[in-house]
Jmol script that loads the backbone (N, CA, C; Angstrom):
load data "model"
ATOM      1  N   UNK A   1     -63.028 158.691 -37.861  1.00  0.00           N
ATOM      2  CA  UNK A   1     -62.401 159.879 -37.324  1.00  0.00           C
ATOM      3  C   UNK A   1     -61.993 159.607 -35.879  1.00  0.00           C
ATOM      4  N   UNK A   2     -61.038 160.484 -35.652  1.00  0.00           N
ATOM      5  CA  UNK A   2     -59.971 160.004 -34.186  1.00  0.00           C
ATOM      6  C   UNK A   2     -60.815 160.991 -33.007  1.00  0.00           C
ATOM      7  N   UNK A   3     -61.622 160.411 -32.336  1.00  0.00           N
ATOM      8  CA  UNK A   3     -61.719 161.399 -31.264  1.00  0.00           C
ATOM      9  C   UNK A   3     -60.900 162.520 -30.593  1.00  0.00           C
ATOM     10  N   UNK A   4     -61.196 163.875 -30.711  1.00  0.00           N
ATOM     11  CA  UNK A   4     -60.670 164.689 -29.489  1.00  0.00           C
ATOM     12  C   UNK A   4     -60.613 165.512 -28.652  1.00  0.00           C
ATOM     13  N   UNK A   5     -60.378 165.741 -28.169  1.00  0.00           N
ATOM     14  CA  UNK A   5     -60.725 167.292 -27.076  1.00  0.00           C
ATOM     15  C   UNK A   5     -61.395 168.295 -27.935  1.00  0.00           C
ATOM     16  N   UNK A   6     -61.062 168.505 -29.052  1.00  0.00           N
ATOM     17  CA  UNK A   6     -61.357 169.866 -29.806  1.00  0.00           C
ATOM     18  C   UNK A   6     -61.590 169.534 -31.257  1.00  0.00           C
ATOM     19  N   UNK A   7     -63.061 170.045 -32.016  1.00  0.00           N
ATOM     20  CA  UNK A   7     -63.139 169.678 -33.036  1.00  0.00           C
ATOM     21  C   UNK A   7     -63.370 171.070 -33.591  1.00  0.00           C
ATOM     22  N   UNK A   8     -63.262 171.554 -34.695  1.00  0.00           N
ATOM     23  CA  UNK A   8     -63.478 172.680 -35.131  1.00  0.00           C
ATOM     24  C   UNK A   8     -63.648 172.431 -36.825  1.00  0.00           C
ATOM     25  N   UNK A   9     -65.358 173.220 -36.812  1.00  0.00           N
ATOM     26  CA  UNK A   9     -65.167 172.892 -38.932  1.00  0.00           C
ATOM     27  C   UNK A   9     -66.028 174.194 -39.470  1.00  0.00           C
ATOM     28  N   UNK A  10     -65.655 174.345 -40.755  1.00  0.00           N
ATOM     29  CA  UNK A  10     -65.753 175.332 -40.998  1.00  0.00           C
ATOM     30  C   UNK A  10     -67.059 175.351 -41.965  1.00  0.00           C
ATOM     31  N   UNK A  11     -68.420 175.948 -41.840  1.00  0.00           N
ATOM     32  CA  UNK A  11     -69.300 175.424 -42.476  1.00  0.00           C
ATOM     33  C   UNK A  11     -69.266 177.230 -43.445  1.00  0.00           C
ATOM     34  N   UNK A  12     -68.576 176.823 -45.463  1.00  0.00           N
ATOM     35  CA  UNK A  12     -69.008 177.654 -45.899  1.00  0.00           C
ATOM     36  C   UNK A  12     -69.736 178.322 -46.269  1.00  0.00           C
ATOM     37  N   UNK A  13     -71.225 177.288 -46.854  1.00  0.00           N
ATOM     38  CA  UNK A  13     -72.518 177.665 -46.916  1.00  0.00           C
ATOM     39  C   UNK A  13     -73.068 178.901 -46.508  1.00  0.00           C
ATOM     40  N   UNK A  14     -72.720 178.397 -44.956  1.00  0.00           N
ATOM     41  CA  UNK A  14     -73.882 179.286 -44.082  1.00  0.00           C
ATOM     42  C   UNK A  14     -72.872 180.289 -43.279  1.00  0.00           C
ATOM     43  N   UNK A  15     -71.546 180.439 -43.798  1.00  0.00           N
ATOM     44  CA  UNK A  15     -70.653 181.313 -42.933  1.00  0.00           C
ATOM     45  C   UNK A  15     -70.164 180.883 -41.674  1.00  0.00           C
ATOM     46  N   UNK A  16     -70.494 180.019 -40.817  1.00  0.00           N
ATOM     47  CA  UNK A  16     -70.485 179.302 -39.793  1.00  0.00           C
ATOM     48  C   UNK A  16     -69.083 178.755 -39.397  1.00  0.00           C
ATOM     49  N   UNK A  17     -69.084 178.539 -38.133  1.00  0.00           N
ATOM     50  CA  UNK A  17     -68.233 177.822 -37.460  1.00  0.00           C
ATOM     51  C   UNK A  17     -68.764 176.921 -36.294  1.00  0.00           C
ATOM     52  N   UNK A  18     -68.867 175.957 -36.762  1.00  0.00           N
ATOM     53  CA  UNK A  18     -69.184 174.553 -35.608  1.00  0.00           C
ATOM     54  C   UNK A  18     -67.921 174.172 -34.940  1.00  0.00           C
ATOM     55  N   UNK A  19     -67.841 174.245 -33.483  1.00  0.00           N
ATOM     56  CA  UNK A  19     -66.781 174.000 -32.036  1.00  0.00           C
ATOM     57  C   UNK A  19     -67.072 173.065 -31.930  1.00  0.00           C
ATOM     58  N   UNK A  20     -66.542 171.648 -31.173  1.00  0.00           N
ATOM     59  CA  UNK A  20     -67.142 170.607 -30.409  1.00  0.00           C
ATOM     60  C   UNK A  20     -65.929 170.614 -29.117  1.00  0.00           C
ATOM     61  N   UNK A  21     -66.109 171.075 -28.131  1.00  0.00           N
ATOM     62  CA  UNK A  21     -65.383 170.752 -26.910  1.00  0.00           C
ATOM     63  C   UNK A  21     -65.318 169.896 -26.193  1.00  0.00           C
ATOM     64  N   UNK A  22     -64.611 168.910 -25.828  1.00  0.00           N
ATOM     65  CA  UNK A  22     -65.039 167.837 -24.572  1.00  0.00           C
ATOM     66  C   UNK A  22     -65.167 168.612 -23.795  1.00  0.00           C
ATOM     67  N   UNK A  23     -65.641 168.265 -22.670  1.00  0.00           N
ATOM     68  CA  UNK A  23     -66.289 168.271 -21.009  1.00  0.00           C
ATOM     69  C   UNK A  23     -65.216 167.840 -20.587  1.00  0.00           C
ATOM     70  N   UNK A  24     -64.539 169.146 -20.017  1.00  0.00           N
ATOM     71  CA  UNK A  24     -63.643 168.752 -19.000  1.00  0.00           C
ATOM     72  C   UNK A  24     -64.472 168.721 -17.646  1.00  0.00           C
ATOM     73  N   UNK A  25     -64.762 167.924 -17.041  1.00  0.00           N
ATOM     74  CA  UNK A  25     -65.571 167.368 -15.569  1.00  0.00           C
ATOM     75  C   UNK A  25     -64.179 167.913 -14.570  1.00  0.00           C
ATOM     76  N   UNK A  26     -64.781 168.761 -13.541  1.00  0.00           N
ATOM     77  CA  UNK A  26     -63.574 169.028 -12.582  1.00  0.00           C
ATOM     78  C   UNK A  26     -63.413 167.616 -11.991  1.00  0.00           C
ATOM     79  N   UNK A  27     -62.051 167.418 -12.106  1.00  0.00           N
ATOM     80  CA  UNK A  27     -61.233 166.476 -11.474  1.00  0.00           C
ATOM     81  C   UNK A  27     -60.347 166.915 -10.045  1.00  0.00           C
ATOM     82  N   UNK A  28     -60.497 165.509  -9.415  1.00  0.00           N
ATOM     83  CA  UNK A  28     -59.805 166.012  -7.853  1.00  0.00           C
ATOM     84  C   UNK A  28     -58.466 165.537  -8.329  1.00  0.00           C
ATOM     85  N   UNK A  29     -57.363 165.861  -7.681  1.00  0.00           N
ATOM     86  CA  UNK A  29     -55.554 165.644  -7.792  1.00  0.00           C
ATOM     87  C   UNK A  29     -55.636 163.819  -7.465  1.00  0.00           C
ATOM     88  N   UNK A  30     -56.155 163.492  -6.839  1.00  0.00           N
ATOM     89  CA  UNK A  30     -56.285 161.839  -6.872  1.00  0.00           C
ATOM     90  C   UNK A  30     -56.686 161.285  -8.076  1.00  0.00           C
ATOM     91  N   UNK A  31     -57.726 161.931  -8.522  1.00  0.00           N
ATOM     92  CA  UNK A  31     -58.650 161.125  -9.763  1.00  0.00           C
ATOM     93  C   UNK A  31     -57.648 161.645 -10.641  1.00  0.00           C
ATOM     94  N   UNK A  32     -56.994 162.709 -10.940  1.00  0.00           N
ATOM     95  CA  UNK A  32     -56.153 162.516 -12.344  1.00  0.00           C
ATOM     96  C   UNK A  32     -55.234 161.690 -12.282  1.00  0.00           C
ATOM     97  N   UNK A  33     -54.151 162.015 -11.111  1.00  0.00           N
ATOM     98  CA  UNK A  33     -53.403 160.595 -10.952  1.00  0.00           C
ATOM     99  C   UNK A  33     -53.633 159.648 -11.165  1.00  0.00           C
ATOM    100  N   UNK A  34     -54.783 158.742 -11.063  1.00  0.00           N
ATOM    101  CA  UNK A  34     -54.694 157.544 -10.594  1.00  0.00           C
ATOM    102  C   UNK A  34     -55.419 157.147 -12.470  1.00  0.00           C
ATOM    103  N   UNK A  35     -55.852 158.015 -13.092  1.00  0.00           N
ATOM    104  CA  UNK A  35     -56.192 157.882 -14.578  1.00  0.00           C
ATOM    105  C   UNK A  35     -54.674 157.727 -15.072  1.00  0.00           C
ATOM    106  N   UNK A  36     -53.725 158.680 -14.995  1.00  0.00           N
ATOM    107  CA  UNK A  36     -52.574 158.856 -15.773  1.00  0.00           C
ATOM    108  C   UNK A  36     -52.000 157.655 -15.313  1.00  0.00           C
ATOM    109  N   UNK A  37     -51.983 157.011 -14.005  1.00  0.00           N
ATOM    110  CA  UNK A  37     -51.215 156.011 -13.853  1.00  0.00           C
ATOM    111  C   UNK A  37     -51.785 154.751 -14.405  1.00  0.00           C
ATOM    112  N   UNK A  38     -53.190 154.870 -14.683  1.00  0.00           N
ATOM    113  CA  UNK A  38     -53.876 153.969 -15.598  1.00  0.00           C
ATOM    114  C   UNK A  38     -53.631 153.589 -16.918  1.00  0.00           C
ATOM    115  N   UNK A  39     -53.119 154.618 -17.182  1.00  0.00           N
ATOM    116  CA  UNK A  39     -52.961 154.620 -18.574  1.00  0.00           C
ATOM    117  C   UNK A  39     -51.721 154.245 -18.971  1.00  0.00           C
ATOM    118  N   UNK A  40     -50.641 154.559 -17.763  1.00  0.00           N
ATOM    119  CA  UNK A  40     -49.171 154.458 -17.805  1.00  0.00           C
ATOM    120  C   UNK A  40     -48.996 152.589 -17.572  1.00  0.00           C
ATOM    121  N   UNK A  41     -49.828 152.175 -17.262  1.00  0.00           N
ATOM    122  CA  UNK A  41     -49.757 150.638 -16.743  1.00  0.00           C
ATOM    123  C   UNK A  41     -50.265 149.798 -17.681  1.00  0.00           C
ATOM    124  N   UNK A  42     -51.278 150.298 -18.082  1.00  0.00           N
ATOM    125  CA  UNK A  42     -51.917 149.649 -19.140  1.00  0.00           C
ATOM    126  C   UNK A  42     -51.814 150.024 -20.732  1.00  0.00           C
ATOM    127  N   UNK A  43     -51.149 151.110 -20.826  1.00  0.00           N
ATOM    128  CA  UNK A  43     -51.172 151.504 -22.307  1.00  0.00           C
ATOM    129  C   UNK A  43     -52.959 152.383 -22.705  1.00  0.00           C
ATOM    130  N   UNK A  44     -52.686 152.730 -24.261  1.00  0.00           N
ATOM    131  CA  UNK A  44     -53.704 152.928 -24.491  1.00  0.00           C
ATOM    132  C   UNK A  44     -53.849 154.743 -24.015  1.00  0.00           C
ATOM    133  N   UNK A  45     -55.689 155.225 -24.434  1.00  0.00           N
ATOM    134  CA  UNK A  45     -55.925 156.506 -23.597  1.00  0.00           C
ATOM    135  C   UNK A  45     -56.315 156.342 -22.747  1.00  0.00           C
ATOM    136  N   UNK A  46     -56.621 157.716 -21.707  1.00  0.00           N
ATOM    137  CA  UNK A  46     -56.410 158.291 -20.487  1.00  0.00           C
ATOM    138  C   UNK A  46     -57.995 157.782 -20.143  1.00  0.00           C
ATOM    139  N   UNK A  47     -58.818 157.421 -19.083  1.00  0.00           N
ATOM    140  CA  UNK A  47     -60.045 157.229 -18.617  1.00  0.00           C
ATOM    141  C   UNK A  47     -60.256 158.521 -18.576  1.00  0.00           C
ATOM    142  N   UNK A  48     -61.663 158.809 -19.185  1.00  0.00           N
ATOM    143  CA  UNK A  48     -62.080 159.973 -19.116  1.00  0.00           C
ATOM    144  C   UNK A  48     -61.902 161.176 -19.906  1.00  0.00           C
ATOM    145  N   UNK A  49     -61.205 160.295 -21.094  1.00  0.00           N
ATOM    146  CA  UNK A  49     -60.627 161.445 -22.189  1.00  0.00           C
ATOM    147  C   UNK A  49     -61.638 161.083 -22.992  1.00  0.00           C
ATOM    148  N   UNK A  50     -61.672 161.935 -24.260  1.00  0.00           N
ATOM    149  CA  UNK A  50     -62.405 161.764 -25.286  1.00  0.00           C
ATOM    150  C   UNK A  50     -61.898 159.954 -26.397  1.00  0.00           C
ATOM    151  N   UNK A  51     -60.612 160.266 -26.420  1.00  0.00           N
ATOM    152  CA  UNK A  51     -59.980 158.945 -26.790  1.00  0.00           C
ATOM    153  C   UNK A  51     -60.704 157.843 -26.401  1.00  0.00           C
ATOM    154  N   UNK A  52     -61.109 157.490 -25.035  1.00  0.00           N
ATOM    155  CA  UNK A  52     -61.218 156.131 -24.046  1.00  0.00           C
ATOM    156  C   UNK A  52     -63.076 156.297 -24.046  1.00  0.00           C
ATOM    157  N   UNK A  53     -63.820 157.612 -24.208  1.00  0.00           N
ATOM    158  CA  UNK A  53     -64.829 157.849 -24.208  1.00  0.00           C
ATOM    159  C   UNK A  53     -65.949 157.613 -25.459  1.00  0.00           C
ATOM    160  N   UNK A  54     -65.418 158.083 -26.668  1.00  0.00           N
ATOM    161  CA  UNK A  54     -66.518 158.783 -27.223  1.00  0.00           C
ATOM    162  C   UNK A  54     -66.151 157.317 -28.246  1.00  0.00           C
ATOM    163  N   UNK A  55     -67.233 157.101 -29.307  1.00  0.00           N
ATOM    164  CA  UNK A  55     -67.252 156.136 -30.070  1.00  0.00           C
ATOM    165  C   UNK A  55     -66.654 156.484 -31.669  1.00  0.00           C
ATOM    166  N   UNK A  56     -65.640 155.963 -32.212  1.00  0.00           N
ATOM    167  CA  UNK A  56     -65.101 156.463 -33.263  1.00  0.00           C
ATOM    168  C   UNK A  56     -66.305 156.524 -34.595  1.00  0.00           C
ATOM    169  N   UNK A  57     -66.889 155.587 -34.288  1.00  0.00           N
ATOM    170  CA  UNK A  57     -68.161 155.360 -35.614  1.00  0.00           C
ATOM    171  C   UNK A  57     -69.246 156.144 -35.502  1.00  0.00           C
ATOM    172  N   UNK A  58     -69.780 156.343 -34.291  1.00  0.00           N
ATOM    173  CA  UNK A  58     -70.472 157.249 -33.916  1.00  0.00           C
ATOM    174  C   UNK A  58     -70.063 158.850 -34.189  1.00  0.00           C
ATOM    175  N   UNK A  59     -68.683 159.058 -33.468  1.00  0.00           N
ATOM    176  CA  UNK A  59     -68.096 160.171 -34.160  1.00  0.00           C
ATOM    177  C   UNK A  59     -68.412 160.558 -35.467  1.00  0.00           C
ATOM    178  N   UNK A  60     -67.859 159.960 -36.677  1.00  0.00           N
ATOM    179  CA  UNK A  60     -67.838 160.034 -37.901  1.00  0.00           C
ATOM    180  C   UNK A  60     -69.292 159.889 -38.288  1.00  0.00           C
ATOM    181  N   UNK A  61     -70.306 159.498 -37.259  1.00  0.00           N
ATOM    182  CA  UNK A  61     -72.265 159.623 -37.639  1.00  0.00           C
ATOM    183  C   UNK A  61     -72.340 161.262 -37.815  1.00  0.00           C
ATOM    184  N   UNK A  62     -71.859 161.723 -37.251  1.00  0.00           N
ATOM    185  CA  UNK A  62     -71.831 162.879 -36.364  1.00  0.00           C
ATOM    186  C   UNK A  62     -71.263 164.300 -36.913  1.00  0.00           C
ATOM    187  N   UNK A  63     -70.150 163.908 -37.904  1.00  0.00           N
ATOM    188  CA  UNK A  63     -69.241 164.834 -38.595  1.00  0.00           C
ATOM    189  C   UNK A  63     -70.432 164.313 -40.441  1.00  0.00           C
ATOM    190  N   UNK A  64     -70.357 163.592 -40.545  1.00  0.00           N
ATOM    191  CA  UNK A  64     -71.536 163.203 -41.868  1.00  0.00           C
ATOM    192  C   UNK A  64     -72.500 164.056 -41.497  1.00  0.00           C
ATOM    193  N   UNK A  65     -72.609 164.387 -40.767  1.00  0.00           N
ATOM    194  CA  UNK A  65     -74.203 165.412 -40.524  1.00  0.00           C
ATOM    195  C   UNK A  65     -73.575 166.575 -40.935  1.00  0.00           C
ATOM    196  N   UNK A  66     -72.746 166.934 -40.483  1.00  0.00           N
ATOM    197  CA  UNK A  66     -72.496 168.419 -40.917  1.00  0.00           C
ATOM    198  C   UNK A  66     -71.932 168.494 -41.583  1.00  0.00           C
ATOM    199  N   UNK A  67     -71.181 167.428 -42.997  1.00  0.00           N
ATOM    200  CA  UNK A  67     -71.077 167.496 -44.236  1.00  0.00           C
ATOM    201  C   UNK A  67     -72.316 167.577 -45.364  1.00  0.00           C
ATOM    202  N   UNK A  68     -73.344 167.073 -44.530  1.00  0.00           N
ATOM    203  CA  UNK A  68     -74.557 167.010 -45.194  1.00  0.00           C
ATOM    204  C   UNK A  68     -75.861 168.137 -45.040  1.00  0.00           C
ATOM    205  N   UNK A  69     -74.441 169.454 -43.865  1.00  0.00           N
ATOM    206  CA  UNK A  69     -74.955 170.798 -43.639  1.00  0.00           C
ATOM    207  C   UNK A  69     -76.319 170.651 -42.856  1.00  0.00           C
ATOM    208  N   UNK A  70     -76.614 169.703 -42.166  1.00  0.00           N
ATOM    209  CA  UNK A  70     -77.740 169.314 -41.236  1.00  0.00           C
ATOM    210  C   UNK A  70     -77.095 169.718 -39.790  1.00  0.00           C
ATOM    211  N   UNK A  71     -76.568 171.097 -39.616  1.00  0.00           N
ATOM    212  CA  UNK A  71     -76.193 171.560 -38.252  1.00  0.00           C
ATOM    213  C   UNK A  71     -77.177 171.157 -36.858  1.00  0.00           C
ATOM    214  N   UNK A  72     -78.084 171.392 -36.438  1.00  0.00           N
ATOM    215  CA  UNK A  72     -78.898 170.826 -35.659  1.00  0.00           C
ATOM    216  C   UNK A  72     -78.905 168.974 -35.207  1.00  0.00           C
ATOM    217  N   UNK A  73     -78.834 168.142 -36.393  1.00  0.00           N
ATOM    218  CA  UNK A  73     -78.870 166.900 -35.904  1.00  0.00           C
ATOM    219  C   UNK A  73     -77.142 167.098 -35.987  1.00  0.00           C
ATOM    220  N   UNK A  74     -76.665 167.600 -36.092  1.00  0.00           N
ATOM    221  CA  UNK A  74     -74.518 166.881 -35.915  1.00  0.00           C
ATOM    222  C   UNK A  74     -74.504 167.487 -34.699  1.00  0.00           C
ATOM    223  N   UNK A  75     -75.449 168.852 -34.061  1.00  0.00           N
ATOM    224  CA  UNK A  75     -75.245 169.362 -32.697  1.00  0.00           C
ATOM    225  C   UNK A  75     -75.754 168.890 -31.475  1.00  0.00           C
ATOM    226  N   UNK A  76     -76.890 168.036 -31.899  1.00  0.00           N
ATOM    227  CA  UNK A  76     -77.160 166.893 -31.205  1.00  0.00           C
ATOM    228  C   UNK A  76     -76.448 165.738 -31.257  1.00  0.00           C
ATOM    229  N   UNK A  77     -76.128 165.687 -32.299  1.00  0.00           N
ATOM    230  CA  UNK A  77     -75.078 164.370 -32.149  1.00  0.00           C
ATOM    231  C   UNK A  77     -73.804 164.276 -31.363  1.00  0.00           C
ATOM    232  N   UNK A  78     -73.111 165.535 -31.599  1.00  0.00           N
ATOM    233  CA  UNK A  78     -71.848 165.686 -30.889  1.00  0.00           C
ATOM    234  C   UNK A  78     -72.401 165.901 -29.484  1.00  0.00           C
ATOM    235  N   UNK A  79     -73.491 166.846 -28.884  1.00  0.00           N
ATOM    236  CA  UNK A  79     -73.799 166.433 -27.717  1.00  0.00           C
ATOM    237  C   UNK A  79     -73.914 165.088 -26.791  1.00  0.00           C
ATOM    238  N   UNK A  80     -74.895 164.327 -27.501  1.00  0.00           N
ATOM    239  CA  UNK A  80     -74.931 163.127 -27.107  1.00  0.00           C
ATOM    240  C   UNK A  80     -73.503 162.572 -27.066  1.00  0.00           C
ATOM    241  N   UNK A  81     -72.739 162.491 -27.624  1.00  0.00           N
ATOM    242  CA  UNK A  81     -71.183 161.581 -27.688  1.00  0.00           C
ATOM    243  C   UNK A  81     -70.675 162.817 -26.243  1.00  0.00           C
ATOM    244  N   UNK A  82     -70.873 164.054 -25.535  1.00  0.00           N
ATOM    245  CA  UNK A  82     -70.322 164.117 -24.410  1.00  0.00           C
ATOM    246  C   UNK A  82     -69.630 165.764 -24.975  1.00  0.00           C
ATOM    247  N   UNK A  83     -69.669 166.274 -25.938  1.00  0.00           N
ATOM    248  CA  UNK A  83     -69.331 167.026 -26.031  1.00  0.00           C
ATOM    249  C   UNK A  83     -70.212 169.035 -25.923  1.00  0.00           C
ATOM    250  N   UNK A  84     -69.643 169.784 -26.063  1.00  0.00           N
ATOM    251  CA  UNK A  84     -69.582 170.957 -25.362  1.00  0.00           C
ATOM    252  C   UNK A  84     -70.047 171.938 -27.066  1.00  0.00           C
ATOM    253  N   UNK A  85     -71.272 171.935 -27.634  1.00  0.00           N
ATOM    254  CA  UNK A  85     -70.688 173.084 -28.829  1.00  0.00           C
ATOM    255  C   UNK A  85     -71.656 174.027 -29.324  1.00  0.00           C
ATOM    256  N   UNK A  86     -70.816 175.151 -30.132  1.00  0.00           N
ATOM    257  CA  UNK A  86     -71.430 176.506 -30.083  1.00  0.00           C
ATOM    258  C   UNK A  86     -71.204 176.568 -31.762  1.00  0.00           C
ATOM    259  N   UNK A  87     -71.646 177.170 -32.440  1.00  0.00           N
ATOM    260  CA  UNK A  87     -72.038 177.602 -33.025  1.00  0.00           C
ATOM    261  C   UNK A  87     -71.834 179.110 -33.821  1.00  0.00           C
ATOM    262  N   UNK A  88     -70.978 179.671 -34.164  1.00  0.00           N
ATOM    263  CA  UNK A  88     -70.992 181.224 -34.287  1.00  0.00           C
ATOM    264  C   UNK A  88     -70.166 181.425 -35.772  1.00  0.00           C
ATOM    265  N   UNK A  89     -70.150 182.906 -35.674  1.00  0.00           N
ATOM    266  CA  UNK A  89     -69.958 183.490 -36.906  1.00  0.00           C
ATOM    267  C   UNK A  89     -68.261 183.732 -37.149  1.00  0.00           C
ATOM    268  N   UNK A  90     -67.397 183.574 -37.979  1.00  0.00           N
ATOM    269  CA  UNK A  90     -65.573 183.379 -37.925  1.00  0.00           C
ATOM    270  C   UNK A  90     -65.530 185.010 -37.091  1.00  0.00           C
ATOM    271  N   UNK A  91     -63.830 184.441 -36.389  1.00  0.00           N
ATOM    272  CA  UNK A  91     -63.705 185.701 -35.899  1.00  0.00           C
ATOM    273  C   UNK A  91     -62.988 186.112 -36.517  1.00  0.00           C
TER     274      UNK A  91
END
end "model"
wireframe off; spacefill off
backbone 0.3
color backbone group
């Protein structure tokens, strides 16, 4: 699975909705620049994105958990990989 900013799944079982947000870390106007121009020079994703960050295999450890409806270890899991997530009922 492709890392990204925003993961969203829909757990029917239990009625649920599992979020995974990256961490946007406040950035100063230098530090984004000098990422985008990183990226513009070298190809590839952005330093500091989920792309350049998080581990694709690990990812997919992570989404297997909550196919296997084990919410707690995939919410630790997606934590650990850097991400942001909640938990709640559809709106």
């Amino acid at each position: 699975m492709t890392p990204r900013s925003d993961h969203r799944f829909f757990l029917p079982r239990h009625g649920l909705v599992f979020e995974a947000s990256w961490r946007r870390p406040a950035r100063t106007v230098r530090s984004w620049v000098r990422a985008h121009l990183h990226a513009l020079a070298f190809g590839g994703p952005i330093p500091g994105s989920p792309e350049h960050d998080v581990d694709p295999v690990a990812l997919t450890a992570a989404v297997e958990l909550l196919e296997e409806q084990d919410i707690d270890a995939a919410a630790m899991a997606f934590t650990d990989l850097g991400y942001v997530v909640q938990v709640h009922a559809p709106r």
